[in-house]
KEKE-3310 file (N, C-alpha, C; in steps of 0.2 Angstrom, whole numbers, plus 5000, padded with zeros to 4 digits):
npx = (5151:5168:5180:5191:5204:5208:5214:5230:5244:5254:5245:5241:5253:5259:5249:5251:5264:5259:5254:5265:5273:5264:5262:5272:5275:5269:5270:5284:5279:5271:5282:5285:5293:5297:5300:5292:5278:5278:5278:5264:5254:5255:5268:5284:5294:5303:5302:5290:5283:5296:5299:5284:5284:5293:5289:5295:5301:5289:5282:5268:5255:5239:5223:5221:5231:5233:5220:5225:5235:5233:5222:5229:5241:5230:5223:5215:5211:5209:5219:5230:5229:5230:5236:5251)
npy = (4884:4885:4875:4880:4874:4869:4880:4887:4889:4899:4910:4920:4926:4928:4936:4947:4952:4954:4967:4974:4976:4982:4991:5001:4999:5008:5019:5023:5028:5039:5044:5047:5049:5037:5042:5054:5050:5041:5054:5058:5051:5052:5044:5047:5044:5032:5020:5012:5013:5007:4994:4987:4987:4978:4967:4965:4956:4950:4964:4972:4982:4988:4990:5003:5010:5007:5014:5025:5027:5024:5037:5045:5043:5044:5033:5018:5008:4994:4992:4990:4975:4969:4957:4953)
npz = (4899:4903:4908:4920:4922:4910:4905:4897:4905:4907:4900:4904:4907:4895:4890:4897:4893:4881:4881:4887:4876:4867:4873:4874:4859:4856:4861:4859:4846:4846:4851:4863:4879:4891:4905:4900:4898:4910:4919:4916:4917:4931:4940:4946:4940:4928:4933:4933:4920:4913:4919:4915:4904:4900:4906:4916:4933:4934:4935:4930:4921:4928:4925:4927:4925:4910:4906:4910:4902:4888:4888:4888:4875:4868:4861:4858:4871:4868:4859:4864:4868:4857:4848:4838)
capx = (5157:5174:5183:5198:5210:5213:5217:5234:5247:5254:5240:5241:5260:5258:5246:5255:5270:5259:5254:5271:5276:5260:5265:5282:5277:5263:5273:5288:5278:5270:5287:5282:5298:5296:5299:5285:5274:5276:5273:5258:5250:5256:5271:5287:5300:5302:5302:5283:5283:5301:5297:5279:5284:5295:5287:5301:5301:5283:5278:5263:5250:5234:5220:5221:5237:5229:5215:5227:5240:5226:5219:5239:5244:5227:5223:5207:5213:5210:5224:5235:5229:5230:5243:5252)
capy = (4888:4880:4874:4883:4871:4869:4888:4887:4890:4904:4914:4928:4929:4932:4943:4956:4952:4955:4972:4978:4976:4985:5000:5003:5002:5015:5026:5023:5028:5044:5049:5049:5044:5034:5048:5057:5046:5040:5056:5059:5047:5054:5043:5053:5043:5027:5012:5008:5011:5002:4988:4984:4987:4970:4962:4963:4954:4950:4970:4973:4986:4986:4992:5010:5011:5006:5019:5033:5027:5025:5043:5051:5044:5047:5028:5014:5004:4989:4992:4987:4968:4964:4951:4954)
capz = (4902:4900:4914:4920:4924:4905:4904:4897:4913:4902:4895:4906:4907:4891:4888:4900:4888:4873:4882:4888:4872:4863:4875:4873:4852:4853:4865:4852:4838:4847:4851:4869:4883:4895:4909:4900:4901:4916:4923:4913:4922:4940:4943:4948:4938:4924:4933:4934:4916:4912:4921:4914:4896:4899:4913:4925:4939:4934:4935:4922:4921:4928:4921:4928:4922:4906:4905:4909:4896:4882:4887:4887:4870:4861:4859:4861:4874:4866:4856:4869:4870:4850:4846:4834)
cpx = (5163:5178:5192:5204:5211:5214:5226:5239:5252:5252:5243:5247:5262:5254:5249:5261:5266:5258:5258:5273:5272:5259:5269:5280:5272:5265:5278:5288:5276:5276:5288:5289:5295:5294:5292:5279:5270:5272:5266:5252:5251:5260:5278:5294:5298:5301:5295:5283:5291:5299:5290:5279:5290:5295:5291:5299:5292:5279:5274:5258:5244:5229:5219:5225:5235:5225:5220:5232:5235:5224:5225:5240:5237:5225:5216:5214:5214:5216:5230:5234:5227:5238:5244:5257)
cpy = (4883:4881:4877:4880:4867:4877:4887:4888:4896:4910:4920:4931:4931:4936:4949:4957:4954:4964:4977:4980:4981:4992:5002:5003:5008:5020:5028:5027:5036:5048:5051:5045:5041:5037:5050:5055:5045:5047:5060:5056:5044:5049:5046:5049:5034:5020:5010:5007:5005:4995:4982:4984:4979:4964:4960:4960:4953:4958:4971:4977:4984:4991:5001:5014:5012:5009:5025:5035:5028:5034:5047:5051:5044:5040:5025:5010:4998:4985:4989:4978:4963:4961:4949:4950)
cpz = (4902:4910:4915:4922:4917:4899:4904:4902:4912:4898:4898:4908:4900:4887:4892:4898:4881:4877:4885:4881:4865:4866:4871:4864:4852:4857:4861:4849:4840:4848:4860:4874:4890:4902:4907:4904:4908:4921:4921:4917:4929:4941:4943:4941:4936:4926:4933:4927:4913:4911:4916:4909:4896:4902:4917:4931:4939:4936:4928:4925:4922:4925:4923:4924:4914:4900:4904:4903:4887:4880:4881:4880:4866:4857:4862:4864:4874:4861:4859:4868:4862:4850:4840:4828)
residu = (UNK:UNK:UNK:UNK:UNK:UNK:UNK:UNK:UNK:UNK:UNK:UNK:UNK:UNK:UNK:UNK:UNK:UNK:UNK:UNK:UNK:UNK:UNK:UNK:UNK:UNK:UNK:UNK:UNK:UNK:UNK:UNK:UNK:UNK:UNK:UNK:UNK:UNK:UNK:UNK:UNK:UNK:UNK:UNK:UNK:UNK:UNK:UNK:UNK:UNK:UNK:UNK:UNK:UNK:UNK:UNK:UNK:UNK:UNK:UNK:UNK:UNK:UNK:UNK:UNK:UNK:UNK:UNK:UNK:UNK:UNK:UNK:UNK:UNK:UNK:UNK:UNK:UNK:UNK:UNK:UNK:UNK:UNK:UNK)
# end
């Protein structure tokens, strides 16, 4: 088991930057806006989405989020966390 206090102090700030960035391009690609989306999966208006496609103020999607965005656009939710 590897010890966690040589886990880079970064990783996970970037990986919710690789997964901002791996929405916003497979929502892009579907055609899909931001609005939509969002109320796709039941929030009223863009900031949840906005925000977590650029990690504002440290806002990133958590895995519900995740699941319902994967359903909506018709994707493996794994797709979200390649780095590309």
């Amino acid at each position: 088991m590897k010890d966690i206090e040589n886990l880079n102090k970064d990783y996970v700030q970037n990986l919710y930057i690789t997964i901002g960035k791996n929405v916003k391009k497979i929502r892009e690609e579907k055609k899909v806006s931001q609005l939509a989306l969002a109320q796709a999966i039941g929030h009223k208006s863009v900031t949840v989405i906005s925000c977590c496609e650029i990690c504002y103020k440290n806002y990133h999607f958590n895995i519900e989020h995740l699941a319902k965005i994967a359903y909506v656009l018709d994707v493996d939710i794994e797709d979200f966390f390649k780095i590309k």
